[in-house]
VOBA-1610 file (N, C-alpha, C; in pm, whole numbers, padded with zeros to 5 digits, always signed):
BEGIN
Unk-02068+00357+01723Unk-01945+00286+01757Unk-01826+00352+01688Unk-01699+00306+01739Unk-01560+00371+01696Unk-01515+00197+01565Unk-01438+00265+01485Unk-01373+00181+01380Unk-01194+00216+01405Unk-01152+00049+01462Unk-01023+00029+01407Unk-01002+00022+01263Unk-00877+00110+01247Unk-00866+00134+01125Unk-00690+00095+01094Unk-00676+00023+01047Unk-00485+00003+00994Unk-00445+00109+00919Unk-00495+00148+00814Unk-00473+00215+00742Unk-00553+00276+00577Unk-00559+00367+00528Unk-00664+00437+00459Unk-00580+00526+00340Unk-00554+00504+00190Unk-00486+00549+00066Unk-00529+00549-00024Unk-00512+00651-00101Unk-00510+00619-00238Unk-00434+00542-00322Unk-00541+00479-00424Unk-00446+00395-00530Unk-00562+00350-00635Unk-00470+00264-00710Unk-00566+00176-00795Unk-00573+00045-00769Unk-00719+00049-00790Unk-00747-00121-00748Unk-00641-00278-00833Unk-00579-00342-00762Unk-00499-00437-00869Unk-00549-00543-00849Unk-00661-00576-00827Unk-00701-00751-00875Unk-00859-00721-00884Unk-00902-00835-00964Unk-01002-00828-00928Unk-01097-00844-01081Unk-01236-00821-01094Unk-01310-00758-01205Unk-01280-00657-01186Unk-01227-00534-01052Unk-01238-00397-01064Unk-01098-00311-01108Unk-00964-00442-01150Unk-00846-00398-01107Unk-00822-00268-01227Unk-00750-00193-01175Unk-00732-00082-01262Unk-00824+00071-01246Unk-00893+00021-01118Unk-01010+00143-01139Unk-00912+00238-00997Unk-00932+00380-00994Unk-00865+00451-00912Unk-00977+00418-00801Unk-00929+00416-00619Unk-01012+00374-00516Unk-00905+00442-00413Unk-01024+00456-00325Unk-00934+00465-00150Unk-00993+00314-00131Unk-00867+00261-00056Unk-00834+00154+00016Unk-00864+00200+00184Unk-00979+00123+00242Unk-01019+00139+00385Unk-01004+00012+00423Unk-00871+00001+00506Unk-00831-00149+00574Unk-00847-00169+00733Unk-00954-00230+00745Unk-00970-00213+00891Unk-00859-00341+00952Unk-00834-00303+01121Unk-00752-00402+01180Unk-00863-00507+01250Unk-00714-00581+01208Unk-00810-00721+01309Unk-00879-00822+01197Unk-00890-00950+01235Unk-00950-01058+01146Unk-00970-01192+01226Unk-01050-01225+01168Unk-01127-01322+01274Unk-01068-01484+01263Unk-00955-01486+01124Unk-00874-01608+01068Unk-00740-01591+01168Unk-00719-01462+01195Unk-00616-01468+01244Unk-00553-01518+01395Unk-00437-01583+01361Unk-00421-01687+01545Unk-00309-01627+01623Unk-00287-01526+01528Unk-00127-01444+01587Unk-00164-01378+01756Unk-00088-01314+01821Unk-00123-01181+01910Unk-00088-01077+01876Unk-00156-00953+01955Unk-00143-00806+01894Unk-00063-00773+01863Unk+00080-00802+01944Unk+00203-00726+01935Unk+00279-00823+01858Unk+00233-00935+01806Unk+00286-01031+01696Unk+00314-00949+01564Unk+00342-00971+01492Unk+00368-00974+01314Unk+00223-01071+01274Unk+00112-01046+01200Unk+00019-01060+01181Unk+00047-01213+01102Unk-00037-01355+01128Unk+00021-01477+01087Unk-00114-01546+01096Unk-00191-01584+00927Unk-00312-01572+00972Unk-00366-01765+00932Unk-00476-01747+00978Unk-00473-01912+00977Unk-00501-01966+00850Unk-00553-01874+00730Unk-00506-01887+00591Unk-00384-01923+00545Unk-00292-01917+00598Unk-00135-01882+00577Unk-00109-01826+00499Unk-00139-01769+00394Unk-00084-01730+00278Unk-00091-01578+00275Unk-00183-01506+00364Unk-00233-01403+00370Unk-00124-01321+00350Unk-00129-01187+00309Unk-00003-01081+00265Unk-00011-00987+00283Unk-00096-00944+00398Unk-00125-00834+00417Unk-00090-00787+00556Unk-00111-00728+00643Unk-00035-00645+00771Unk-00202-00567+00833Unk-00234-00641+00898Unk-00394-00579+00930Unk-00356-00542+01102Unk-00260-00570+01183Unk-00266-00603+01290Unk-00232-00457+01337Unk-00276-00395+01442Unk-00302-00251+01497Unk-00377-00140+01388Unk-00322-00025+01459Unk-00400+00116+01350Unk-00239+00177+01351Unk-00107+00142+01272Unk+00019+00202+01291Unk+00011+00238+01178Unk-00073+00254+01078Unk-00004+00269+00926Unk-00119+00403+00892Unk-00081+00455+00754Unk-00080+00549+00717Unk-00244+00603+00680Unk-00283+00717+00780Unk-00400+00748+00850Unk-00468+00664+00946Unk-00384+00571+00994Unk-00484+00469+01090Unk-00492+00514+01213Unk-00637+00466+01240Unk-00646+00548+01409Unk-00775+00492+01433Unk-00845+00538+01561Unk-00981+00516+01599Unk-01081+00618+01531Unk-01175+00604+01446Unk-01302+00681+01397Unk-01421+00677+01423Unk-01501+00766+01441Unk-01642+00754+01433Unk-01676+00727+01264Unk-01833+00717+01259Unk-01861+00687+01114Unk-01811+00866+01026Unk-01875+00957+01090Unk-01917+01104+00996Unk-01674+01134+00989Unk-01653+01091+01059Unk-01483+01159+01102Unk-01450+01032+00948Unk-01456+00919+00936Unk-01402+00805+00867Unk-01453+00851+00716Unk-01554+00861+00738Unk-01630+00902+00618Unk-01535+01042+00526Unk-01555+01132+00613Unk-01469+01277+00592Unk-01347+01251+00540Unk-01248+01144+00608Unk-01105+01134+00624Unk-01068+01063+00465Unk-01203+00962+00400Unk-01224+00927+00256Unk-01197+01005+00185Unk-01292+01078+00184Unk-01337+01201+00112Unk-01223+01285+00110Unk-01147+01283+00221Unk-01021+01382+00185Unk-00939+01352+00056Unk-00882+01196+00138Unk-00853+01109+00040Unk-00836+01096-00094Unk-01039+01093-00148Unk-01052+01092-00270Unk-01042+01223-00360Unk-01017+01345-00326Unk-01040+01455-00354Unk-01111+01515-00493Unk-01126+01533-00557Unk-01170+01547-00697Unk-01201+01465-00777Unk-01295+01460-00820Unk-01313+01353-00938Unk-01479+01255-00934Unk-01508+01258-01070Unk-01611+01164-01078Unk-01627+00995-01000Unk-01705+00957-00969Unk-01732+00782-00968Unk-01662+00789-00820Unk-01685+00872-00704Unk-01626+00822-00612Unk-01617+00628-00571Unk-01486+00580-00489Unk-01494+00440-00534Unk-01371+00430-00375Unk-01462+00308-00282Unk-01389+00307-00197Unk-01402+00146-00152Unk-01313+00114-00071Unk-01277-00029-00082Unk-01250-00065+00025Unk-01354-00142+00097Unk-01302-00203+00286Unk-01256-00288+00279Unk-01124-00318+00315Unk-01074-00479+00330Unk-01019-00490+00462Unk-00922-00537+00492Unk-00865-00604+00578Unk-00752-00693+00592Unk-00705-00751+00702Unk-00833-00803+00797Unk-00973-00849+00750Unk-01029-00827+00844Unk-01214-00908+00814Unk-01270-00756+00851Unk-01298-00682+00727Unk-01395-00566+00734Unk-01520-00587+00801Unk-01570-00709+00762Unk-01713-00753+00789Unk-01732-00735+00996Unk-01612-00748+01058Unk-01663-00752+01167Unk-01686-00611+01274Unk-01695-00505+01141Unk-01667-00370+01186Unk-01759-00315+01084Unk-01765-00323+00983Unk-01860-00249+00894Unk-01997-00253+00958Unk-02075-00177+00953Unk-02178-00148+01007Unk-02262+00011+00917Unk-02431-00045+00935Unk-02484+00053+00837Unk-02478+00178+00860Unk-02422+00260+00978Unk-02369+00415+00990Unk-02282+00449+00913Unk-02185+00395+00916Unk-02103+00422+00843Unk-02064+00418+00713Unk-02204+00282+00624Unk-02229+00303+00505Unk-02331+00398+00477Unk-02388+00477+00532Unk-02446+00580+00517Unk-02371+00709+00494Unk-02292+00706+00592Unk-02193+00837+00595Unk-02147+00854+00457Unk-02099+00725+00434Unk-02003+00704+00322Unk-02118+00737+00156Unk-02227+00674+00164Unk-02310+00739+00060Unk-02333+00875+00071Unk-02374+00912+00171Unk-02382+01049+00196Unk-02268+01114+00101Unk-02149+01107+00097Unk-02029+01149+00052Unk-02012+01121-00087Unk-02108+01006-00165Unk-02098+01030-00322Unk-02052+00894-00317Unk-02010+00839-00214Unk-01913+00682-00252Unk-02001+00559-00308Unk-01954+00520-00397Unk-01966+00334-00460Unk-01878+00267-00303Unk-01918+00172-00271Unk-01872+00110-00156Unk-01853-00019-00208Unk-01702-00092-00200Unk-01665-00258-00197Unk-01624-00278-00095Unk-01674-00429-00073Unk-01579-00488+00041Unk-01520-00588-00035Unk-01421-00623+00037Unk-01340-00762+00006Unk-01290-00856+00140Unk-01399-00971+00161Unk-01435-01036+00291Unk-01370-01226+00248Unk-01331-01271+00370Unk-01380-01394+00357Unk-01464-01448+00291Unk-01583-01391+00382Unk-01716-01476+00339Unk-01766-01544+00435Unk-01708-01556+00559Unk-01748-01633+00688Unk-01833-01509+00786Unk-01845-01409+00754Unk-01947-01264+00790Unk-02070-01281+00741Unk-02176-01240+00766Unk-02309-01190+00632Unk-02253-01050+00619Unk-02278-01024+00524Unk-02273-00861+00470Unk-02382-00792+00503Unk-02380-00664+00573Unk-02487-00607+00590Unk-02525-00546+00466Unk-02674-00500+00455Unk-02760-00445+00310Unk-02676-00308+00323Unk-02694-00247+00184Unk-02631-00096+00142Unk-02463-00157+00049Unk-02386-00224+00121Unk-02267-00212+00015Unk-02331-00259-00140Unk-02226-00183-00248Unk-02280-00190-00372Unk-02183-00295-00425Unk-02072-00317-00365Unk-01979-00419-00470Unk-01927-00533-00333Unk-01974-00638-00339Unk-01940-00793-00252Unk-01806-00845-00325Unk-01707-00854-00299Unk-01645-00913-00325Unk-01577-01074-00204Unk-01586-01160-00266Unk-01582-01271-00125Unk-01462-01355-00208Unk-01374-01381-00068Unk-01256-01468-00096Unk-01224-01542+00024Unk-01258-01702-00049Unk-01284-01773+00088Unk-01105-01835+00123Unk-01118-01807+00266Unk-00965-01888+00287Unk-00998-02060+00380Unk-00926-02131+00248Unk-00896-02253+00358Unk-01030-02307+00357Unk-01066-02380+00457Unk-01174-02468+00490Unk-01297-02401+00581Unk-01234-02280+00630Unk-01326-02209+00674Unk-01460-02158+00611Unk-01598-02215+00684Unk-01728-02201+00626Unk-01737-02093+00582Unk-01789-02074+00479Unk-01868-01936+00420Unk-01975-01929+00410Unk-02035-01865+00466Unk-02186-01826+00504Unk-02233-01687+00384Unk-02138-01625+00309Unk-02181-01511+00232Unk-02160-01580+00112Unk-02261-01642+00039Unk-02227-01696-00117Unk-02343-01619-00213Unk-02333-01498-00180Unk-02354-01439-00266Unk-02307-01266-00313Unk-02301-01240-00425Unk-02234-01131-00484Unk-02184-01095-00562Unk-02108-00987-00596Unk-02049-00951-00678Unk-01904-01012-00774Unk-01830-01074-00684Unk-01742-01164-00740Unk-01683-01257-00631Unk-01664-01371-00709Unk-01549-01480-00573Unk-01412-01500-00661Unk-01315-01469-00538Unk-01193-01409-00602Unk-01139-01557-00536Unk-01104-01650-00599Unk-01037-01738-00501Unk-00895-01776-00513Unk-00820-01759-00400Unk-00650-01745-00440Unk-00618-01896-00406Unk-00526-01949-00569Unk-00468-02083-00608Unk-00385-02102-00552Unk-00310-02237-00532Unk-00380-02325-00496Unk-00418-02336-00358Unk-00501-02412-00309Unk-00591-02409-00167Unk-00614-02541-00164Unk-00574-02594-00028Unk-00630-02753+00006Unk-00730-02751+00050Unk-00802-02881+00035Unk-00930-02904+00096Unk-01061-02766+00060Unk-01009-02739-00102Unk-01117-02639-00155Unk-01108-02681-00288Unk-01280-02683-00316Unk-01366-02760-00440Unk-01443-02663-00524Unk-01333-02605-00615Unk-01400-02479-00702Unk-01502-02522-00802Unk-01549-02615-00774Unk-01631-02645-00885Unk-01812-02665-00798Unk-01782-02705-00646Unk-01886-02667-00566Unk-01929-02515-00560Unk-01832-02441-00609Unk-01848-02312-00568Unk-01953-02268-00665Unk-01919-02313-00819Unk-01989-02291-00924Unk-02133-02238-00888Unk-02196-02306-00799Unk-02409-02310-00762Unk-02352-02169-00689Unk-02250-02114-00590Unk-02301-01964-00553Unk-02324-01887-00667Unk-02421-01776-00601Unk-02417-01656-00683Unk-02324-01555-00653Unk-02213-01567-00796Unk-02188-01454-00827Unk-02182-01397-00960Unk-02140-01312-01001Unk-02126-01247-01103Unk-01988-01260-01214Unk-01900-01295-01141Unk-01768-01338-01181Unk-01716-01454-01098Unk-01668-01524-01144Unk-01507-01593-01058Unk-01380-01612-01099Unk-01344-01558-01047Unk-01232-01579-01058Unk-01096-01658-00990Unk-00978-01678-01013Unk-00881-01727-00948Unk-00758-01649-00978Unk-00673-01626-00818Unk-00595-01567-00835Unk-00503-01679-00792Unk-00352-01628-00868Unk-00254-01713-00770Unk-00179-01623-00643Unk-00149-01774-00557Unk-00127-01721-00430Unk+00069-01657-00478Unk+00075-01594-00411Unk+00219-01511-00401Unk+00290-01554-00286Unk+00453-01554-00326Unk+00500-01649-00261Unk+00648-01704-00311Unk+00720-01815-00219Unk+00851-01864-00336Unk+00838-01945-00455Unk+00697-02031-00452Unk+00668-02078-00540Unk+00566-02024-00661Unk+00597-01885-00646Unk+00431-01802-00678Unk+00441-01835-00863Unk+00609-01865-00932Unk+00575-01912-01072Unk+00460-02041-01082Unk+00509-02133-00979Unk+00412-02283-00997Unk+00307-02253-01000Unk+00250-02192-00894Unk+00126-02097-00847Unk+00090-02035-00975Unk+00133-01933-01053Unk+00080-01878-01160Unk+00063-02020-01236Unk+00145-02054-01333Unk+00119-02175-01422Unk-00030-02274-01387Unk-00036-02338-01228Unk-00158-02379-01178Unk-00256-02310-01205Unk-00267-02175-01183Unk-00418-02115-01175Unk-00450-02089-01291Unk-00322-02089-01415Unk-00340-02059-01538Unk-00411-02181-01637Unk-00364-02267-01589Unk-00428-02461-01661Unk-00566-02459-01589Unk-00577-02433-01450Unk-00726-02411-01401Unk-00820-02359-01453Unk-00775-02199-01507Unk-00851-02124-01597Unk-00898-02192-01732Unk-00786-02263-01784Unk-00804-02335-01929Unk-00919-02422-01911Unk-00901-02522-01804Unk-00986-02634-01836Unk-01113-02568-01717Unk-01106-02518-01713Unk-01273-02488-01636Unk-01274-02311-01661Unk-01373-02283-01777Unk-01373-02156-01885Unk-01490-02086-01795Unk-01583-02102-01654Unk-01653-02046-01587Unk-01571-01896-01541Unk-01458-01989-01521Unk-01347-01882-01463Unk-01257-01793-01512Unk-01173-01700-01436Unk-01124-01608-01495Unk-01001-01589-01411Unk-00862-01513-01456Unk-00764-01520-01385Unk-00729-01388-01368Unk-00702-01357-01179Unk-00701-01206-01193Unk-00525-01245-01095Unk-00524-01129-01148Unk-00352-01081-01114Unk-00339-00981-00991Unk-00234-01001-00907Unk-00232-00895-00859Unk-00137-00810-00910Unk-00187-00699-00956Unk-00130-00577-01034Unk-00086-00508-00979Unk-00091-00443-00848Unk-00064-00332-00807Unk+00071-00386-00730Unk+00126-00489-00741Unk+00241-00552-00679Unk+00355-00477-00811Unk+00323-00548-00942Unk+00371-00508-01059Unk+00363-00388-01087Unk+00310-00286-01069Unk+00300-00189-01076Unk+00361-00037-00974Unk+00439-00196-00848Unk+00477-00095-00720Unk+00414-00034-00686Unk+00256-00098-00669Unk+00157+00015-00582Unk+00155-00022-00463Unk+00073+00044-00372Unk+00034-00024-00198Unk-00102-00117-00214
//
């Protein structure tokens, strides 16, 4: 199969357990929350979402096979130990597929996603990252970390506690109110110590 792709960069990771680590960013188009149309401005049923997943207009985006996507990484990442690459989105999950995590091992890569959670993850990725939006079911409760962005109605972080993961965390949502938002996720963190508060950094840092 061919992969819509939005767009594909270097940077450093800014949230997360992983934030700070150097990664190519692989953002596929399209998401399965989203209620917008194509030629819309991307408006997703999360609302809060901040990201721009809608076509392949941005920088390397286009149609790929797995061995061409794989390559176009690798350009990407050019030199260096710990290759480290990162599918998001949009909803990666409805495009990722095991060719193309092959390709991508083939090439030396550590592979993350960063999903909903309303996908199963196929076997082979090495880093799960799941961030559930809204009320929408999550069917993937297990992994590597649950990143969950503050505050959220009709969501019970303390049900979440029984998934498996490895971390949790809470981010705050960004926004006009994004001080209240920080302060909230920050008293959250206090009184429930399971958790952890991740930032988005690469905003502060003027990254992509």
């Amino acid at each position: 199969m061919s992969y819509a792709v939005k767009e594909i960069f270097l940077t450093l990771q800014g949230e997360g357990a992983q934030a700070g680590r150097r990664a190519v960013f692989l953002r596929f188009s399209g998401c399965n929350l989203w209620t917008g149309r194509e030629q819309d401005r991307a408006e997703a049923a999360c609302t809060f979402c901040d990201t721009d997943f809608v076509g392949m207009d941005g920088a390397n985006g286009g149609r790929y096979e797995a061995e061409a996507l794989a390559d176009k990484v690798a350009v990407l990442w050019g030199e260096g130990e710990r290759p480290y690459v990162v599918m998001t989105g949009g909803e990666p999950l409805l495009q990722v597929d095991r060719p193309l995590l092959e390709a991508l091992h083939a090439r030396g890569f550590e592979i993350a996603v960063e999903t909903n959670g309303t996908q199963d993850a196929p076997e082979g990725i090495d880093w799960i990252c799941v961030s559930p939006k809204g009320t929408n079911p999550v069917v993937q409760r297990k992994g590597n970390e649950l990143k969950l962005v503050w505050p959220q109605d009709g969501v019970d972080p303390k049900a979440m506690e029984a998934w498996d993961f490895d971390h949790f965390l809470i981010q705050p949502k960004d926004g006009a109110d994004k001080s209240e938002w920080l302060q909230a996720a920050i008293a959250f963190v206090m009184a429930n110590p399971r958790w952890r508060l991740s930032l988005q950094t690469h905003k502060l840092l003027g990254l992509p």
